[in-house]
Structure formats: C-alpha cells, structure tokens
C-alpha positions as CSV (number, residue, x, y, z in Angstrom):
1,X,-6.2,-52.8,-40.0
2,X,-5.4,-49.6,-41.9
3,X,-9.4,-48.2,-40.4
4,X,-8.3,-48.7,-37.2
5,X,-4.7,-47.3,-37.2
6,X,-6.3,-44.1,-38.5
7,X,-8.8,-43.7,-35.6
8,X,-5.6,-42.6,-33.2
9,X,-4.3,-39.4,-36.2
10,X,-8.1,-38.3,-36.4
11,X,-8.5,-38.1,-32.4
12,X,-5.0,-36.1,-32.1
13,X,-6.0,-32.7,-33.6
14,X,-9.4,-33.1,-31.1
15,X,-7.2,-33.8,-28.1
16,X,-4.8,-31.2,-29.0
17,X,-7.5,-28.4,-29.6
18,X,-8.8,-29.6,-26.0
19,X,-5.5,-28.8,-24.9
20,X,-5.5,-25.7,-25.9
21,X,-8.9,-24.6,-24.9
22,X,-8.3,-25.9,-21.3
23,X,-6.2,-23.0,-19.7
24,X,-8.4,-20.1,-21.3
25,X,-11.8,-22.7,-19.9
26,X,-10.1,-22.2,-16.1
27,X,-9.3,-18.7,-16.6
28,X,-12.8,-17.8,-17.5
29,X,-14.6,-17.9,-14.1
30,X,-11.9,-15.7,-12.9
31,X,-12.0,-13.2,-15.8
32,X,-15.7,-12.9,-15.3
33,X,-15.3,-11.8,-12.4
34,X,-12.6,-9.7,-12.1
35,X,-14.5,-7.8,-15.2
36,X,-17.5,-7.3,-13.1
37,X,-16.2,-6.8,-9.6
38,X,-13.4,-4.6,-11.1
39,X,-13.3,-3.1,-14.6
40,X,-17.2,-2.2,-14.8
41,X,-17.2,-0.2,-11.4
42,X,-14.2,1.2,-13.2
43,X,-15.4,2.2,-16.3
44,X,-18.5,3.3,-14.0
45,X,-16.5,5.8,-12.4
46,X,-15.0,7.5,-15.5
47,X,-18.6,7.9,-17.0
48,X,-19.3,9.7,-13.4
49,X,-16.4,11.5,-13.5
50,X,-18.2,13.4,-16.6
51,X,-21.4,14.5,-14.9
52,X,-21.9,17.0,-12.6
53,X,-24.0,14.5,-10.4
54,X,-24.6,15.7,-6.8
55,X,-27.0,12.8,-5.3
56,X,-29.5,15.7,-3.7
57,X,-30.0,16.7,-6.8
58,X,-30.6,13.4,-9.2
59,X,-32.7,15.6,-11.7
60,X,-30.1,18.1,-12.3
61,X,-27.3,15.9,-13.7
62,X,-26.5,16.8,-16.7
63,X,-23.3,15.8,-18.8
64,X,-20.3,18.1,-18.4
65,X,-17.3,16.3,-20.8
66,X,-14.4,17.3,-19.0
67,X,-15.3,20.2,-17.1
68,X,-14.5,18.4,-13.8
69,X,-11.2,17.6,-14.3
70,X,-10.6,21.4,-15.7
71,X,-12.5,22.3,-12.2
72,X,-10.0,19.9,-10.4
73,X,-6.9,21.4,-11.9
74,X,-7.9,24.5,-10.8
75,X,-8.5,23.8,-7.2
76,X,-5.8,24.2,-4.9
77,X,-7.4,21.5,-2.3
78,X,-6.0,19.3,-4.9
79,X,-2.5,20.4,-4.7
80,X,-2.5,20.3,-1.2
81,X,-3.8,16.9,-1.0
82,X,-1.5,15.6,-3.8
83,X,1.4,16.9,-1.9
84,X,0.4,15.4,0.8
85,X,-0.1,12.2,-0.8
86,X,3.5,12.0,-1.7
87,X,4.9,13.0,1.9
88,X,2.4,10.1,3.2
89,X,3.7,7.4,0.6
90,X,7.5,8.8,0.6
91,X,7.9,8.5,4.0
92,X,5.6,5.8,5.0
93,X,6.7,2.8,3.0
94,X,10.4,3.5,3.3
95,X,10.3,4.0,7.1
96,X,8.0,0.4,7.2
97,X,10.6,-1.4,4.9
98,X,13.3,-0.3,6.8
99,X,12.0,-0.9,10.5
100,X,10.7,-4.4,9.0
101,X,14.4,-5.2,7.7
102,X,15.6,-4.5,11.0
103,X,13.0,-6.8,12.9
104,X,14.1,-9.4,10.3
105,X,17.5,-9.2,10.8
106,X,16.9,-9.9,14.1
107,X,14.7,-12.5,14.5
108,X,16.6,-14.1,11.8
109,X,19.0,-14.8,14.6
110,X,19.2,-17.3,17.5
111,X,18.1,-16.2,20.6
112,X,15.7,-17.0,24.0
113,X,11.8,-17.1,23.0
114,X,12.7,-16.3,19.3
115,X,9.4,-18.0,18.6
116,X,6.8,-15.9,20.8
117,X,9.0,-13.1,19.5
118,X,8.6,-13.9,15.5
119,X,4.1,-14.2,16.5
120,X,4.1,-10.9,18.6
121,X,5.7,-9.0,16.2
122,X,2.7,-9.4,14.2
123,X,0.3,-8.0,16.1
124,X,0.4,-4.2,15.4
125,X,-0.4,-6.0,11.7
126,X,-3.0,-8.2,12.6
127,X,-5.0,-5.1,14.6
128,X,-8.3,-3.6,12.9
129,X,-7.1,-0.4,11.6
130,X,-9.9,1.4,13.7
131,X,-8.3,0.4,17.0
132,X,-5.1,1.2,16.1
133,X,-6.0,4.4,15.0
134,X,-8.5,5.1,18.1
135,X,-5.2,3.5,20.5
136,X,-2.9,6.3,18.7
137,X,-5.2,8.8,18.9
138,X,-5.2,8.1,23.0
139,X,-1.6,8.0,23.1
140,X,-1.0,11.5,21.3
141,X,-4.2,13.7,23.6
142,X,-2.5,16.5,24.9
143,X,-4.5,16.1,28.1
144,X,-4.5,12.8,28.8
145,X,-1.7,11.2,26.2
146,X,0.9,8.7,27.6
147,X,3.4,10.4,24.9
148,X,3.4,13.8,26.1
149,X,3.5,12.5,29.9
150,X,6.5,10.5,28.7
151,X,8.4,13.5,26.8
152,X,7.3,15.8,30.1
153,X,8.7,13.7,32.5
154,X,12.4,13.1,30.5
155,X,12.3,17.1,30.3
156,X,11.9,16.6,26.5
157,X,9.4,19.2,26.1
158,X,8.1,21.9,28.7
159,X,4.8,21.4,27.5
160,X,1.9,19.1,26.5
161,X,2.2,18.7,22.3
162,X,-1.5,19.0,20.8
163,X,0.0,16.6,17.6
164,X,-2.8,15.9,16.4
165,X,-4.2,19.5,16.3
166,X,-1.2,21.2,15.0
167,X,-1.4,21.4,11.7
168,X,2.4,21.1,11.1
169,X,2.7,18.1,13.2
170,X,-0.4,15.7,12.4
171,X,0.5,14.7,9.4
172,X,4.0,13.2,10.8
173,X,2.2,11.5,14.0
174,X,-0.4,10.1,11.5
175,X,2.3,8.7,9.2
176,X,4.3,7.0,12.6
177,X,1.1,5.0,13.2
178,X,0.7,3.8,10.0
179,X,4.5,2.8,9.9
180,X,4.0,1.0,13.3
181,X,1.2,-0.7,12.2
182,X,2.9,-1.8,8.4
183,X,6.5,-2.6,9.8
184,X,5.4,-6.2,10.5
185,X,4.2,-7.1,6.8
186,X,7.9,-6.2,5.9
187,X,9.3,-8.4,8.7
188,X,7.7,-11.4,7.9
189,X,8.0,-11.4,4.4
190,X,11.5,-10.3,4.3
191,X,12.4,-13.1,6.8
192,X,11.1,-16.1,4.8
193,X,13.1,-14.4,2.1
194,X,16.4,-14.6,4.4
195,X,15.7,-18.4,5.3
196,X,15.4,-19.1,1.6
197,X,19.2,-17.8,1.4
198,X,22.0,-20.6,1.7
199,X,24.2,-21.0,4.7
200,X,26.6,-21.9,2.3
201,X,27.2,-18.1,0.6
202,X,27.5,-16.4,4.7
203,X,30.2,-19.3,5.1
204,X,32.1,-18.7,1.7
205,X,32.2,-15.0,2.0
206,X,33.5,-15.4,5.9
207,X,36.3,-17.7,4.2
208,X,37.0,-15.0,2.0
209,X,37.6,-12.3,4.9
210,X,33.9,-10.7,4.6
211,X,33.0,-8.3,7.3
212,X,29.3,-8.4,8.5
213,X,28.1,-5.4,6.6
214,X,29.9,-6.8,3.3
215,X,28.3,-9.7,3.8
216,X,25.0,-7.9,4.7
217,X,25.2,-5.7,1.4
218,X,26.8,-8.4,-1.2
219,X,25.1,-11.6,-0.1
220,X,21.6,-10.6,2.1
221,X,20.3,-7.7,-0.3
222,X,21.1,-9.6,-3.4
223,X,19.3,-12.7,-1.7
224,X,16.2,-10.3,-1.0
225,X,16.3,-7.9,-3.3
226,X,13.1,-9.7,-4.7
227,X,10.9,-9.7,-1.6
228,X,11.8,-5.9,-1.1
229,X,10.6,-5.0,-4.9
230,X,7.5,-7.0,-4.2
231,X,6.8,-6.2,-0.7
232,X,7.6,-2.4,-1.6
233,X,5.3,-2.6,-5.2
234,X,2.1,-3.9,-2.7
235,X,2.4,-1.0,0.2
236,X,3.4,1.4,-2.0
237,X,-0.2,1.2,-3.5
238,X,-2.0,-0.5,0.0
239,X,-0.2,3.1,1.8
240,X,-1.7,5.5,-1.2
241,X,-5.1,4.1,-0.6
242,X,-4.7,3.5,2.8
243,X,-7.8,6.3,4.7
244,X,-9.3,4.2,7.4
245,X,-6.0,5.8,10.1
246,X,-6.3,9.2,8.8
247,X,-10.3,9.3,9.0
248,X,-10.6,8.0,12.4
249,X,-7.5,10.2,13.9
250,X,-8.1,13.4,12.0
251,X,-10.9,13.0,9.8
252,X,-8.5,15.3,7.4
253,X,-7.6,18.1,9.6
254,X,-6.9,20.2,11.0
255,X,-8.0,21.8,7.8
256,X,-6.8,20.1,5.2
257,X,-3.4,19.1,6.5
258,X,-3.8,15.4,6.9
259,X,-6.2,15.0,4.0
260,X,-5.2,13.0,0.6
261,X,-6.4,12.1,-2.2
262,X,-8.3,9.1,-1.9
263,X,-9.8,10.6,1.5
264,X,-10.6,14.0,0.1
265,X,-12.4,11.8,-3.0
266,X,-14.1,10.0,0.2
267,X,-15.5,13.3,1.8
268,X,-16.8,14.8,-1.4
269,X,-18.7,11.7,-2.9
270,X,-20.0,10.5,0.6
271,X,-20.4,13.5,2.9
272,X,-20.7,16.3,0.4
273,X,-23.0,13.6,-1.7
274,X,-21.2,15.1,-5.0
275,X,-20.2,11.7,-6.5
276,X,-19.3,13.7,-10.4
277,X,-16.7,15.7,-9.0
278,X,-15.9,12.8,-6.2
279,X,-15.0,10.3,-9.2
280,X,-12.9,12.8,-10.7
281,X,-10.8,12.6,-7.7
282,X,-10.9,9.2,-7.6
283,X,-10.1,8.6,-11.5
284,X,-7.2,11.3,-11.6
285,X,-6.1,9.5,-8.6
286,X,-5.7,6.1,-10.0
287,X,-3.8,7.8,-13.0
288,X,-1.5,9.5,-11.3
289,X,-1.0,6.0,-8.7
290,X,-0.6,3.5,-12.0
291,X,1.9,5.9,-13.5
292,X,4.0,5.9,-9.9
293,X,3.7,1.8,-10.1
294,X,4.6,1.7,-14.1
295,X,7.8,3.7,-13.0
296,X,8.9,1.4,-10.0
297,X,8.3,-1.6,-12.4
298,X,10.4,-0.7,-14.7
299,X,13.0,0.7,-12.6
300,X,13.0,-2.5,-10.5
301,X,12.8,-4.8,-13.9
302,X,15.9,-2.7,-15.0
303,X,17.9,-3.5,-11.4
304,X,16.7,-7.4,-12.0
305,X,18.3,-7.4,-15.2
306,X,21.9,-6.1,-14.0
C-alpha cells in the first residue's frame, strides 16, 4: 500500500517539469524561424554594411570597419533624405489617423446603406499600392490630370500644376496619396474600438449635462486611446518603410526631393549594385526608426499609466 501511494509524489516533479517545458516546446518552431527569416538577414546586413562591396566588382571587396557610415555622415544626400523622411512620417500618419477618426465617427452612426458604406471605405486600403500609385500619378499629369482640370475650371489656379515635377510640391502630392490610401486601416480599427465602448458611459455623461465634444474628449478618446497608440505604433513604422508609392510616382525625384531613406537604400544597393554602402543606409536607417518607436513606447506607456 505504502509502494503504491508513492508512485503519484514520484510522477509529480515529471508532470510538472513537462509543464514547464511545454510553452518554450511551442515557442520554438516560431523562434526558429523568426531567427532565420529575420535576425540572420539582419546580422547579414551589418557585416555588409562593413565592406565596400559593389556587386560588379565581387573581387574588390575588401573590409572597410566603419568607413561607410563615416562616408554616410558626410553625405548630404543623407540629410536630405532623412529630412524628408520625417516630413513623410510627420505628416503622413497624423493626417491618416485623423481622416480615419473622422470616417469612424461617422459610420459609427445610424444612417441609410451604413453597411455598403463601412465595405467601400475599405477599398483605397485593399488596392495594390502600384495602382494606386499609377491612378495618382494620372490624376496629378499636368496635361491630361482630372485635378488640374478640376482646380482650372473652379478658377482655382490659372494654370495646369506639374505636381509631380515641381520639386517643392511632389513630396506633398506623394504624401496625400499615401494618406488616401492608409485612412481606411485607421477607420476600421478605430471603429471596432468605438463598438467595444458601453452605451451606458454616452448615457451617464448626457445625464450629467455632457455636451457632444465633452463627451467626445472624456468618454470616446479615453475608450480608444488604445487602438490609436497601437494603430499609430504600426503605420508609424509601415509609413517609414513604405517605397512602393514613391518609386512608381517619382522614382525619387525630381532630384532627390521625394527620395527617403529606405528608397535611397533601395537605389544604391539595386540600381547602383553597391550593396556595402546600400546596407549602411539600410542599417543606420533601422537605428534611427527603433529609437523613434522606443520613444513613442514609452511616451504612450507613460499616458497608459496616468
């Protein structure tokens, strides 16, 4: 009797350690290969990134420590690209969160055909980014572009607008596609986060004399202020990588004035073949991008906390 009542305490500890072992046995497949899809091409690139390795030349690579990155701080392409970086992301995702919190708002509310209205609002998003660029790049021609023949005949301007050949103005056009075609990600995310928001709250704060926007700013943000944070933390680094628009529309220009970083990495390691200095790019790139994303983590984990 006593052999038999110790079989249970000697199979414990083996059940336990099974236990144990089981969530890092399901997270293995997954590790594996987010180490070799991700983390080696990584690590790949940084080893690059110290060669001057221009693929015409295989035999002349030779190891250069650091020399690229002292060669990229010196160029001013860089600057200009990094600048324009920053204009593309500033004004891009805040101008897609805010025309996707509108569009929420309002299909959010009862109205005729709210249904075919909630699926055509996602088309712009469900487009190939090729088309949409090649439709925007139709829509802004100076000869033949439906916006200039609108702006022409409401005696907005006295003449055709080349937008996306002036260098002051392609940037800005480029940036309104991208926000047309990434308001609708907002929307729909932002409206399952309103329909996860009580009645109840609206209907006490209306009891308690609340006007719209006070119920809009103490009851809606608060409700989803988490959607925003996430939405925001994914375009913010989908928009920074984002070239597909800006290749097809531009291809960079004129000059340089719609070119950014990940496109100017793109042109150097695949068109000019110089994939050492090309990395570099690319590796100073997703620096600079994890330090933006370390910042709005812990500036939105601060807000969470309040």
């Amino acid at each position: 009797m006593s052999f038999s009542a110790a079989l249970p305490d000697q199979a414990a500890p083996t059940r336990t350690w099974r236990n144990r072992l089981l969530p890092y046995g399901l997270l293995t497949p997954a590790v594996v290969v987010t180490v070799v899809i991700v983390f080696l091409p990584m690590i790949e690139a940084v080893v690059t990134s110290l060669y001057a390795f221009v693929l015409f030349r295989p035999n002349a690579a030779r190891f250069v420590g650091l020399d690229n990155y002292m060669k990229l701080i010196q160029d001013p392409v860089f600057w200009i690209t990094l600048k324009h970086t920053a204009i593309w992301i500033g004004l891009t995702v805040p101008l897609q969160m805010g025309l996707g919190l509108i569009a929420a708002l309002i299909l959010n509310r009862e109205f005729p055909w709210r249904g075919l209205a909630r699926a055509l609002v996602i088309i712009p998003w469900a487009l190939p980014s090729v088309v949409i660029a090649l439709m925007w790049r139709w829509i802004y021609d100076a000869n033949t572009g439906v916006l200039n023949e609108i702006l022409l005949r409401l005696s907005i301007i006295q003449s055709a607008i080349p937008w996306l050949a002036d260098p002051d103005k392609a940037l800005y056009a480029v940036v309104v596609t991208l926000t047309w075609q990434g308001f609708p990600f907002f929307a729909v995310m932002i409206l399952a986060g309103l329909q996860g928001i009580p009645k109840s709250r609206y209907e006490a704060a209306s009891i308690d004399g609340a006007s719209a926007w006070r119920q809009f700013r103490h009851v809606t943000l608060p409700g989803i202020a988490g959607v925003l944070a996430t939405a925001g933390l994914l375009r913010i680094i989908w928009v920074a990588n984002s070239i597909d628009v800006i290749f097809v529309m531009t291809g960079g220009g004129p000059g340089y004035a719609t070119q950014t970083l990940p496109l100017y990495a793109f042109i150097k390691a695949r068109q000019n073949l110089d994939f050492g200095y090309g990395t570099t790019i690319a590796v100073m790139f997703t620096v600079l991008l994890g330090v933006v994303v370390a910042i709005y983590i812990a500036r939105m984990s601060r807000e969470v906390e309040r």
